[in-house]
N, C-alpha and C positions, 0 to 999 in steps of 0.2 A: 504494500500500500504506500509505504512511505515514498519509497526508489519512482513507483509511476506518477508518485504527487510531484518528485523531483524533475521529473523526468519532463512531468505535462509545464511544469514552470519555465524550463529551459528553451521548452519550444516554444513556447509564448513570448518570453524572450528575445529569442533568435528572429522569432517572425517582426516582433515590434521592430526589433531594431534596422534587420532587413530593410522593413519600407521606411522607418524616418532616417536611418543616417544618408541617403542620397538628399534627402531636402538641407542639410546642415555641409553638405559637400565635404562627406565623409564615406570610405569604400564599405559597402553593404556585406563585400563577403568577407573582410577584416569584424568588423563589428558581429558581421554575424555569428560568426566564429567563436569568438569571445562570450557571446552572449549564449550561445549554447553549452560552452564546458567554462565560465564562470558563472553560470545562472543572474540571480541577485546583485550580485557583487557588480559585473559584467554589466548591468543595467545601471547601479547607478555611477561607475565611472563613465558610462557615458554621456550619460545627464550632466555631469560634473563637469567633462571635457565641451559638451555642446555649448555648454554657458545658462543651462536651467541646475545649478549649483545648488540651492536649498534644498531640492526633491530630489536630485542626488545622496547629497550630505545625509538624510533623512535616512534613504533606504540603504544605503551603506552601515551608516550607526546601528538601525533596527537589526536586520542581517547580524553582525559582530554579536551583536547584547543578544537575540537567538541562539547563536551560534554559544554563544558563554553559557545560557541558561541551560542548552542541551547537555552539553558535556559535563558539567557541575550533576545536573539530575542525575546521569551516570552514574558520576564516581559515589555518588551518596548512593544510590543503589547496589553499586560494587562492596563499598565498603559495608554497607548492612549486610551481605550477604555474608563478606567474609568473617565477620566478629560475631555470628551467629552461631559457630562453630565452636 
């Protein structure tokens, strides 16, 4: 579930950026590239680079503090299991 949640974002992604980086006169198959194996990330360096900077900054931050929360949830997970022992 997760991997195809991943999966369906990256191509949503790659398609968004596909059609707007030609109007910013930027190469479609660079970006789109990018926007498929950095997903998130990949979207909002491009917003950042485009010069819509705020809704970049945004989803870049959101994404990291995601990415913090998951891995955190882990190891608290890992670590209960092992002191259960």
């Amino acid at each position: 579930m997760e991997f195809s949640l991943g999966l369906l974002i990256s191509v949503a992604v790659t398609i968004y950026l596909v059609i707007d980086a030609p109007k910013h006169n930027k190469s479609p198959v660079l970006w789109g590239i990018l926007g498929f194996i950095l997903g998130l990330i990949g979207l909002g360096i491009y917003l950042i680079v485009t010069g819509r900077k705020v809704l970049g900054w945004i989803i870049v931050v959101l994404y990291i503090v995601l990415v913090i929360i998951i891995i955190l949830f882990f190891a608290v997970i890992f670590a209960a299991l092992f002191n259960m022992q």
